[in-house]
C-alpha positions in Angstrom: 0.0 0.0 0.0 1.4 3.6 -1.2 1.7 6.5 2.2 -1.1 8.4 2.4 -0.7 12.0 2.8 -3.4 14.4 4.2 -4.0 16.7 1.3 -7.0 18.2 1.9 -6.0 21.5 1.6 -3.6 21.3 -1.2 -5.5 22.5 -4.4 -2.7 23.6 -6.4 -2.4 21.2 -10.0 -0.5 17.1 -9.2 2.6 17.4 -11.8 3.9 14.1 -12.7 7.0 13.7 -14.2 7.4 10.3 -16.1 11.1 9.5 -16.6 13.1 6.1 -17.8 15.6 5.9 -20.1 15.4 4.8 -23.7 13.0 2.1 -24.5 11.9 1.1 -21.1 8.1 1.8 -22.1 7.2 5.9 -21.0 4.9 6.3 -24.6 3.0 2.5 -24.1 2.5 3.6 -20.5 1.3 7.2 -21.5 -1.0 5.4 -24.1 -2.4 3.9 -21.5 -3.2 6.7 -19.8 -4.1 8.6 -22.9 -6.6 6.1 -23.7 -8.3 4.6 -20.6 -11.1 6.1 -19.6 -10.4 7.9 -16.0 -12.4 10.7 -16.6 -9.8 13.5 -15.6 -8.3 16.6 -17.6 -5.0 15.9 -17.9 -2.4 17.8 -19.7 0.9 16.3 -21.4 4.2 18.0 -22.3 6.0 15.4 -24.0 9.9 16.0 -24.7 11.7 13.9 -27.0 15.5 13.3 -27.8 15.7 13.1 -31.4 16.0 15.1 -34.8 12.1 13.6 -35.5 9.3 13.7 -33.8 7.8 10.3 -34.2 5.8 10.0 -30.4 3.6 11.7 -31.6 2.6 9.3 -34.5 2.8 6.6 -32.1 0.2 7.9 -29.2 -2.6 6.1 -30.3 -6.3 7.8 -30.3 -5.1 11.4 -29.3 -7.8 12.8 -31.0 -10.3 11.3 -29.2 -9.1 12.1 -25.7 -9.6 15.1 -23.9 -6.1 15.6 -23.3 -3.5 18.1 -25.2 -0.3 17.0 -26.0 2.8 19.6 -26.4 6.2 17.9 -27.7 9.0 19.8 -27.8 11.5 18.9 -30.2 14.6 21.3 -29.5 16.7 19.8 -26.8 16.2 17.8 -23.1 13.6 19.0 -20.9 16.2 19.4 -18.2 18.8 21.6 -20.7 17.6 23.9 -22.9 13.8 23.6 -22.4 14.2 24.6 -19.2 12.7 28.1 -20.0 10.6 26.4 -22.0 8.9 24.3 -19.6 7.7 26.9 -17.3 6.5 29.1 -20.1 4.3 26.2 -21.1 3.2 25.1 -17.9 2.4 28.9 -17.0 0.1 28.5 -20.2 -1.4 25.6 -18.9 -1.9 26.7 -15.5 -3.4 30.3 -16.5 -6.6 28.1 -18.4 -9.9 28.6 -16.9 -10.5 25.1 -17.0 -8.6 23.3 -14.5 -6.9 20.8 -15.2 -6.8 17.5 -13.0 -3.0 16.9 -13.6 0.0 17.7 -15.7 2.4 15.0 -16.9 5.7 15.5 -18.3 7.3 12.7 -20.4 11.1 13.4 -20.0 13.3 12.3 -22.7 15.5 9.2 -21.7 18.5 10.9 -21.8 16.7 13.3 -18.7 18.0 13.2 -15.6 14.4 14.5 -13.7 16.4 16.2 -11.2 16.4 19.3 -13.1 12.8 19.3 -13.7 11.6 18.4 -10.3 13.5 21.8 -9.4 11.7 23.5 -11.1 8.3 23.4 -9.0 10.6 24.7 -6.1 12.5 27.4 -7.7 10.0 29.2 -9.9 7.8 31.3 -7.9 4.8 31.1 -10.3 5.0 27.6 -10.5 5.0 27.0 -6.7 2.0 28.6 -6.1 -0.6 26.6 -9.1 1.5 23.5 -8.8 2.7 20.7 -7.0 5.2 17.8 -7.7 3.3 14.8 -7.6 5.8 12.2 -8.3 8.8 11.1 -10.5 8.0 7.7 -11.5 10.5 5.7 -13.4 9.8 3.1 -15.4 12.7 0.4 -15.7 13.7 -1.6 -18.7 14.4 -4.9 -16.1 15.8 -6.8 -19.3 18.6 -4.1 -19.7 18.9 -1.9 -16.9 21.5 -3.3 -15.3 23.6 -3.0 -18.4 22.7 0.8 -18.3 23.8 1.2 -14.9 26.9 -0.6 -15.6 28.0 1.9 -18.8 31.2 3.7 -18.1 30.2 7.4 -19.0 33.2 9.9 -19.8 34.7 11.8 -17.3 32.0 14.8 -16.2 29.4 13.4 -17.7 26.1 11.4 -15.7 24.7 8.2 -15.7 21.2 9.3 -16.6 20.1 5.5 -15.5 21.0 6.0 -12.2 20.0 9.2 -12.1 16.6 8.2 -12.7 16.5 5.6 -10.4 18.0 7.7 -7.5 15.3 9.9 -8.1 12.1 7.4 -8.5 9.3 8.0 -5.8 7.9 4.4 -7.4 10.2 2.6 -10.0 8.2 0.2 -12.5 9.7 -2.5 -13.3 8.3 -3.4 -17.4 9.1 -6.4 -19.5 9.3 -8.7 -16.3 7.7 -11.5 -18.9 11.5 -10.9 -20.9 13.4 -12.2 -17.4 13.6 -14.9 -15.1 13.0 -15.0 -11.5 16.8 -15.2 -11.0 17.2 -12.0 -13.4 14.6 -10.1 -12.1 15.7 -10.4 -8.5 19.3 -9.3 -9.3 17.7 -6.1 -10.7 15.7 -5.5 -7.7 18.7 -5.8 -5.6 20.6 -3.5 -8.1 17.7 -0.8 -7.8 17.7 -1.2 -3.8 21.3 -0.2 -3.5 20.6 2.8 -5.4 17.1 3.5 -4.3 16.0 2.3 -0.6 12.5 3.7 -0.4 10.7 3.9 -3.8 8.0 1.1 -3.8 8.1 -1.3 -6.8 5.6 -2.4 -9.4 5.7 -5.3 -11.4 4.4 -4.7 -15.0 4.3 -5.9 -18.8 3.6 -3.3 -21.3 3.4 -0.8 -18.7 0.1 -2.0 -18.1 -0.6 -0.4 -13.9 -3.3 0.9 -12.4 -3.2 4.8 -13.2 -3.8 5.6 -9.2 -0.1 4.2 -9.1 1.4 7.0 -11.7 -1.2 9.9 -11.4 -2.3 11.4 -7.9 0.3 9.6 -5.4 1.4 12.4 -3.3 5.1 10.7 -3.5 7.6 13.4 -4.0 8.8 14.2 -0.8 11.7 16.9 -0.8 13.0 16.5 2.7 14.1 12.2 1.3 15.5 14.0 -1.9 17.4 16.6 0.6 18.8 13.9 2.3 19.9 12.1 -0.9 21.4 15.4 -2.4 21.7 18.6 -0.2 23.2 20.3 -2.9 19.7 19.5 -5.1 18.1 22.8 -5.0 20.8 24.5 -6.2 21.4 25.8 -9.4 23.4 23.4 -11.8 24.6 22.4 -15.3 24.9 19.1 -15.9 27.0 17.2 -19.1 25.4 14.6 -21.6 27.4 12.1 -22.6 28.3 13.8 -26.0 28.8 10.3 -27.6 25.2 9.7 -27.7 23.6 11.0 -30.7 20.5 11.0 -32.5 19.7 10.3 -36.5 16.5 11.3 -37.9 15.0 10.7 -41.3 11.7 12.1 -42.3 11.2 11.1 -46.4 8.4 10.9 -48.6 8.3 7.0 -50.3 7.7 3.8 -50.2 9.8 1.3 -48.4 10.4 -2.1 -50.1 9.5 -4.5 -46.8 12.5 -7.3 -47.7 14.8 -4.4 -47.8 13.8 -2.9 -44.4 14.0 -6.0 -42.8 17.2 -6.7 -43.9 18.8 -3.4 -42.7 17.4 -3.7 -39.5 18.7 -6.9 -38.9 22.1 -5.8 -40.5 22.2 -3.1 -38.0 20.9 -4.5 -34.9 23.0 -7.6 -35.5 26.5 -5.2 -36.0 25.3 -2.5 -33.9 22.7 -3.5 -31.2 24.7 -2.7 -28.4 25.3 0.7 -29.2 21.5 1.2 -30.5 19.4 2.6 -27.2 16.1 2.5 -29.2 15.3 3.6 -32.8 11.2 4.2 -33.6 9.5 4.7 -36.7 6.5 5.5 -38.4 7.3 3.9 -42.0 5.2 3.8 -45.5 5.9 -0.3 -47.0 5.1 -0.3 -50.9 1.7 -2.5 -51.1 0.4 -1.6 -48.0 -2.8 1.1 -47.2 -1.3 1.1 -43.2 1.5 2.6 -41.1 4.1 0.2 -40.1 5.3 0.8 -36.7 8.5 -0.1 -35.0 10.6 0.2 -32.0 13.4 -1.3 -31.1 15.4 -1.7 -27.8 19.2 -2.9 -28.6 19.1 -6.1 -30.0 15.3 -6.7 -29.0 12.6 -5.3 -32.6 8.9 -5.6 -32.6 6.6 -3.9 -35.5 3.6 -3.8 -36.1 0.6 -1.7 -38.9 -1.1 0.5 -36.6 -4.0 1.9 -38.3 -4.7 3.0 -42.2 -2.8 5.9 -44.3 -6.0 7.6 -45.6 -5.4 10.7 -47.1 -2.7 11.9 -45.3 1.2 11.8 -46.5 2.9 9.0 -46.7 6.2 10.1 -45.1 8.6 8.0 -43.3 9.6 9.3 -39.8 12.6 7.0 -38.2 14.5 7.7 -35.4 17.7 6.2 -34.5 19.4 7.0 -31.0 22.8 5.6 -29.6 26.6 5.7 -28.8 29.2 6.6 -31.4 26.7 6.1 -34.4 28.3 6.5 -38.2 26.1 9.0 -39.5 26.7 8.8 -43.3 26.8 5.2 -43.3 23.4 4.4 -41.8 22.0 7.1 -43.8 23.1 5.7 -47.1 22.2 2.2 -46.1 18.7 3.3 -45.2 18.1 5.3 -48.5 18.9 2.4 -50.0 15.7 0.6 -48.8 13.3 2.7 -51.0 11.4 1.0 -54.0 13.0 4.0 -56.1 16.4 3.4 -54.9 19.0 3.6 -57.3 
C-alpha cells in the first residue's frame, strides 16, 4: 500500500513527471493513460531526444481524448527547455478550466532532477503546482547494463540518475526475465534507491492511481539524498550519444527494411538505445510501426494511411553512431532506390 498523505487543503495542479531511459516503455504507459477512460483533464508535455518527432505518431487515439499533448522537439527537458517548460506550464496553469493533472514525459537521456527543481524554484509555478511524483519506469531486461556503462569523465549516468530519483520505480518487461534475473535487478535498484515502492508490470500495463495522484515526491528524502539539489546546476550529456532522424516521402520495399534492421541490430545493437518509426511499405494502405530496444525489434501496422502523407519518420538514438553510413544504407531501402 502507497503512504497516504493528508491533502485536503492542497488545491494547487498534481505534476507528474514520467522518466526512464530509452526504451523502457514511457509512450506504451502514456497510451495507457491517454486512452483509458479515467475521466480527468489531464495535460501532457512530451519532450523527446531526437531530430524527429515520431511519439507523436505513435500515441494512439489522441484525438479522441480530452487531453492536449505539447512535444518539444529542441533539446532535453532538463537543458535547454528549461525556460521552455515553465512558459508552457504557465500557459497551462493560466486556463480557466482546470486541469486534473500535468504529466511530463522526459526524454531518456533526462536526468528528472532538473525538472523536479523547477516546482521549487520558480515562484509562479509553486503557487498553481505541486510535484506529484517522479515515476521511473525500468527496462528490467537491460537496466542493469545501463547502470553498468562507463560514462566519460563529467558526464552522468542518466540511468541512475533516474532511479535515485524514483518515488515508485516500474519495473516493465518482467515477462522478458527470469526469477533469478529479475531479483538481481531488484537488488541492483535497492542499493541505489532504498524507499521507492516497486511495481511489477508488462507493457506498462498499472493501475493509473499508481502513476497519477500519489502524493510521492517528498523533498526533505530528496534533501537527504542530495543537499546540494536545489541548487542551481549544469549538468553534461554524454556527448557520444547522438540521434539520426530521417523524415522522407516513399515507399519502403519491406525485404529491404527487414534486412537493414537486422544488418544493424545484429552489427550494432549494443550501441542502439532504441530507434522508432512510423514507415510507409510499398503495397500496404497502413502505417508500419517499430521500435526497437538494442538487439530486441517488434513492428507492427497501426491503423490506415488515408489521405494523409505518406512520409517516413525514423529515429535512431545511440553511442558513437556513423552517420553517413546508416543514412546511405537506409536510403537504399526505398522502392525507387538507385
Amino acid at each position: 500500500l502507497w503512504d497516504m498523505v493528508d491533502t485536503t487543503a492542497d488545491t494547487r495542479v498534481p505534476v507528474t513527471v514520467l522518466t526512464g531511459f530509452l526504451g523502457s516503455g514511457k509512450t506504451t504507459l502514456l497510451n495507457r493513460i491517454l486512452s483509458e477512460y479515467h475521466g480527468k483533464k489531464i495535460a501532457v508535455i512530451e519532450n523527446e531526444f531526437g531530430e524527429v518527432g515520431v511519439d507523436d505518431l505513435l500515441i494512439t487515439r489522441r484525438f479522441d481524448t480530452k487531453e492536449e499533448i505539447f512535444e518539444m522537439n529542441n533539446g532535453c527537458i532538463c537543458c535547454t527547455v528549461r525556460g521552455d517548460l515553465i512558459r508552457i506550464l504557465s500557459k497551462l496553469l493560466k486556463r480557466k478550466e482546470k486541469l486534473d493533472a500535468i504529466l511530463i514525459e522526459t526524454t531518456g537521456l533526462a536526468d528528472p532532477a532538473p525538472v523536479a527543481q523547477t516546482f521549487f524554484m520558480d515562484e509562479s509555478m509553486k503557487e498553481f503546482a505541486r510535484l506529484d511524483g517522479i515515476i521511473t519506469v525500468v527496462d528490467v531486461k537491460h537496466v542493469i547494463q545501463h547502470l553498468d556503462e562507463e560514462k566519460p569523465e563529467g558526464a552522468e549516468n542518466e540511468a541512475v540518475e533516474q532511479v535515485v530519483f524514483a518515488d515508485r520505480l516500474l519495473l516493465n518487461k518482467t515477462d522478458l526475465v527470469s526469477a533469478e534475473e529479475l531479483a538481481e535487478v531488484e537488488h541492483r535498484l535497492r542499493q541505489i534507491n532504498k524507499f521507492a515502492p516497486m511495481v511489477h508490470c508488462q507493457n506498462a500495463n498499472v493501475p493509473i492511481d499508481t502513476v497519477l495522484g500519489v502524493h510521492a515526491f517528498d523533498l526533505d528524502r530528496i534533501l537527504g539524498i542530495d543537499p546540494s539539489f536545489l541548487e542551481e546546476s549544469t549538468h553534461e550529456h554524454d556527448q557520444s550519444v547522438t540521434s539520426i532522424g530521417f523524415t522522407q516521402e516513399g515507399d519502403l520495399n519491406m525485404d529491404k527494411l527487414n534486412a537493414w534492421i537486422s544488418k544493424l541490430l545484429q552489427e550494432r545493437g549494443k550501441e542502439i538505445y532504441r530507434m522508432k518509426g512510423v514507415l510507409s511499405i510499398s503495397g500496404s494502405d497502413e502505417k508500419y510501426a517499430f521500435h526497437a530496444v538494442h538487439m530486441l525489434f517488434s513492428g507492427e501496422t497501426i491503423e490506415p494511411w488515408g489521405d494523409a502523407k505518406r512520409v517516413n519518420k525514423l529515429v535512431v538514438i545511440g553511442r558513437n553512431l556513423p552517420r553517413e553510413e546508416i543514412t546511405l544504407s537506409f536510403q537504399a531501402c526505398f522502392v525507387d532506390a538507385k
